[in-house]
C-alpha positions, -999 to 999 in steps of 0.1 A, spaced: 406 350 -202 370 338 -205 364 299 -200 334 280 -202 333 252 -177 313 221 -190 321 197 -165 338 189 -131 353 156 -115 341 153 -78 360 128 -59 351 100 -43 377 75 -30 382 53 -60 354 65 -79 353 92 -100 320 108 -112 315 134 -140 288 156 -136 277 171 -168 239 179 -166 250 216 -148 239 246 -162 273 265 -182 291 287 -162 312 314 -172 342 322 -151 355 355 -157 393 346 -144 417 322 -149 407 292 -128 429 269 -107 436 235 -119 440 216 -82 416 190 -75 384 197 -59 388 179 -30 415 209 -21 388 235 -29 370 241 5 407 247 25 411 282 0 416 311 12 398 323 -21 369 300 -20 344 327 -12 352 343 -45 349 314 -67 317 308 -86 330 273 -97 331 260 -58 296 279 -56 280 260 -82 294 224 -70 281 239 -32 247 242 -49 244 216 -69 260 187 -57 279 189 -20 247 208 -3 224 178 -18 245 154 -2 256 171 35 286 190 30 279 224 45 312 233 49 308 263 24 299 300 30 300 319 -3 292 352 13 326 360 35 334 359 68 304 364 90 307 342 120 281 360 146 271 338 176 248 347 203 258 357 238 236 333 251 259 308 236 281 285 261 285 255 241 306 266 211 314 296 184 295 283 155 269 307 139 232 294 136 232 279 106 262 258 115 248 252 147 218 238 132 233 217 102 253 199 129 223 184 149 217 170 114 219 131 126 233 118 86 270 127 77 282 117 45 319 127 43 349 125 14 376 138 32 410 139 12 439 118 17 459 146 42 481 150 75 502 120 63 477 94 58 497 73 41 515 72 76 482 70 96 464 46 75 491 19 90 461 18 116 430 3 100 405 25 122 422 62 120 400 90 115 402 118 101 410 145 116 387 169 99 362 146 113 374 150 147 379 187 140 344 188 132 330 174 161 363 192 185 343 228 169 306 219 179 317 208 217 340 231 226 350 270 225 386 280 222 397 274 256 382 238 258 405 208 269 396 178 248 406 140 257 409 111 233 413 78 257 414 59 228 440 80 204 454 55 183 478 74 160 461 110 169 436 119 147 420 133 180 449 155 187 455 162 149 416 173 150 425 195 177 454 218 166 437 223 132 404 235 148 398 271 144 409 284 170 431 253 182 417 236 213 442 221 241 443 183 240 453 151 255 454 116 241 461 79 263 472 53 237 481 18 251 504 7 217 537 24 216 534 14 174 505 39 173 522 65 199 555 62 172 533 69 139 519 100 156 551 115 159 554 107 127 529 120 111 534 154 132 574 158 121 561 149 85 534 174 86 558 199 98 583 193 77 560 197 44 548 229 53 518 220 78 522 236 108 511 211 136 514 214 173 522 181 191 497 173 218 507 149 251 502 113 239 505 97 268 514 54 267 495 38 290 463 17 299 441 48 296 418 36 328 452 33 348 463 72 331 422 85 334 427 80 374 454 107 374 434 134 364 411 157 383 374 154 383 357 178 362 389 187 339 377 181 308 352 199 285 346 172 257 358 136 254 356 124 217 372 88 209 374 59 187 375 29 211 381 -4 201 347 -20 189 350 -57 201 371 -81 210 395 -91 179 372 -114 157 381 -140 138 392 -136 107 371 -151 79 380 -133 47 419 -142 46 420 -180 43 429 -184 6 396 -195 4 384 -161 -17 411 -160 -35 397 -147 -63 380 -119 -45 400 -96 -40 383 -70 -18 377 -98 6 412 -86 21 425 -64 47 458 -57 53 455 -43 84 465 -60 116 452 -43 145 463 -69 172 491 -59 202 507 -75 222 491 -55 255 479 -77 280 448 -45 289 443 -40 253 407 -43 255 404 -59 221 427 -85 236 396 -95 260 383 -128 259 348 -126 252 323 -98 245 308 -94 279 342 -89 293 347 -62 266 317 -43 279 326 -50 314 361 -32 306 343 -1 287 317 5 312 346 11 338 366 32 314 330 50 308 326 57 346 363 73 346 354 93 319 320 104 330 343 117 362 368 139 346 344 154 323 327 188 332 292 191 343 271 197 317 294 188 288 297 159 261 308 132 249 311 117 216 319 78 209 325 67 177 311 28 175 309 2 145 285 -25 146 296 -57 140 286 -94 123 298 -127 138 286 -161 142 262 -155 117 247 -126 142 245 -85 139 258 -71 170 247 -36 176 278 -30 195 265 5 198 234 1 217 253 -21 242 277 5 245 255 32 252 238 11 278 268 8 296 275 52 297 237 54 307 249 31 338 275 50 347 258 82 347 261 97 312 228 106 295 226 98 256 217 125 235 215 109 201 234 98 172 249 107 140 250 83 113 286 87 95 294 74 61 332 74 45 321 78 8 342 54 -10 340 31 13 352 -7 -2 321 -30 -4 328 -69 2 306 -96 -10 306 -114 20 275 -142 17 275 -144 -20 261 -164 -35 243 -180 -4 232 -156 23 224 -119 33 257 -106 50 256 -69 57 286 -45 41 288 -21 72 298 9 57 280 29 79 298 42 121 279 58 147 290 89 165 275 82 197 266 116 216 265 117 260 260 143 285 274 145 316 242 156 336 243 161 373 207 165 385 215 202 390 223 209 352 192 186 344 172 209 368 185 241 347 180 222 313 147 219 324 140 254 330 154 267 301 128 243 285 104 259 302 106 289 293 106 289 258 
């Protein structure tokens, strides 16, 4: 049967946006009816001049290139160490603006209990660009796993180890893998080890890992200023997420700032220890605004890993479209919505890979 297709829906979070002004296309076949956001997982998604158009038109505009219409090639050079992405994925990666609208998957409405998860497509994403197949990944920070779920859905999956200090977080991880498994998606269960992770990151060798990619706490807990009853009205001044433990090391638990950075630029040195010459790192950081200040939490951060040895290597903007804005200041003052996260990239560069770098350089 012949169809004429007018019009799409492209999700994002709450919003939904029609997208009319496309030129007609005629699909010669029957054409699913699942929501788009399931589209780019197909097995048939090569074949479908519907997801080509929306590629085109709307997700390559707006840094989605997660879609090759044209098969299977996935040729890599030899001279490749780092990963098995192709050029062109290669190169979109180094792209340092991510806008993302993952879909609600691998039990979110489990992992969402944890008001920083992220998704693991996310981590999947960055798991692919750092690693090959035989790469060992650690999350020091894993939360409820979206690390480790990151891992075993990479392509291939990539060993992986997570330190989580909250059992609570440890429990919903389990979760979330018997859940996943139980539905139909198959998920290994990685080692989530309970434990203050500078106490657990001592126990490994040095050089054992090739990528460390985490989600660490970004402050000390704040003080909350949006659930007093006095925006009642407003409701998006809310959160219902309570992130506090009862972990004496829980660095969020810290007493001021300073001692927050103090605690992460010792957990930084550990890390710089066990990872491999030559290999990465990627922290994912949120700025934050208190006392009537912006903290650029990520900068201080990064200043920290440079002391400890690590080099930095850049930075990826990352937006969650659909991300809730508050109006925090209104009607009196300027008071930034940060929607925005940084992924934070390091190297691990002993002066002998920094003398290679160099020369490679050089050469071209």
């Amino acid at each position: 049967m012949k169809r004429t297709v007018e019009s799409f829906r492209i999700h994002e979070g709450a919003d939904t946006m029609i997208k009319s002004q496309l030129p007609l296309l005629q699909v010669d076949q029957d054409f699913c009816q699942k929501s788009v956001t399931d589209c780019f997982g197909c097995p048939e998604a090569s074949k479908c001049p519907l997801l080509y158009e929306l590629y085109q038109k709307h997700h390559k505009r707006n840094g989605v290139n997660t879609y090759e219409p044209n098969g299977n090639s996935k040729e890599t050079l030899p001279q490749n160490t780092l990963n098995e992405l192709t050029g062109a994925e290669w190169l979109y990666f180094t792209k340092t603006l991510l806008t993302t609208t993952y879909s609600s998957k691998y039990a979110h409405e489990l992992r969402k209990a944890h008001g920083a998860n992220k998704p693991p497509e996310l981590m999947k994403y960055l798991i692919e660009f750092f690693t090959k197949r035989d790469g060992r990944v650690l999350d020091p920070f894993a939360g409820v796993g979206g690390t480790l779920i990151g891992a075993a859905i990479s392509s291939p999956p990539r060993e992986c180890i997570g330190i989580e200090i909250n059992p609570s977080w440890i429990d919903i991880y389990k979760q979330v893998i018997e859940c996943c498994n139980s539905q139909g998606t198959k998920l290994k269960e990685y080692e989530l080890i309970r434990g203050d992770c500078l106490d657990v990151l001592k126990t490994f060798n040095d050089d054992y890992f090739q990528f460390i990619a985490t989600d660490p706490p970004y402050n000390v807990h704040l003080a909350k200023t949006m659930c007093n009853g006095q925006y009642e009205k407003f409701s998006n001044r809310k959160t219902d997420y309570d992130m506090r433990s009862h972990e004496s090391h829980d660095l969020a638990n810290l007493s001021t700032y300073n001692d927050y950075l103090d605690a992460m630029e010792l957990i930084l040195g550990e890390c710089y220890r066990v990872l491999q010459n030559g290999k990465y790192a990627a922290l994912i950081i949120r700025d934050a605004y208190q006392n009537g200040e912006y903290i650029f939490t990520h900068i201080d951060i990064t200043k920290r890993a440079k002391q400890q040895g690590f080099v930095p290597k850049g930075e990826i903007v990352w937006y969650e479209a659909g991300t809730r804005l508050r109006p925090y200041g209104y009607p009196y003052a300027y008071v930034p919505n940060i929607a925005h996260q940084y992924i934070v990239i390091l190297q691990k560069m002993t002066e002998t890979v920094k003398r290679r770098s160099s020369i490679k350089c050089l050469q071209k």
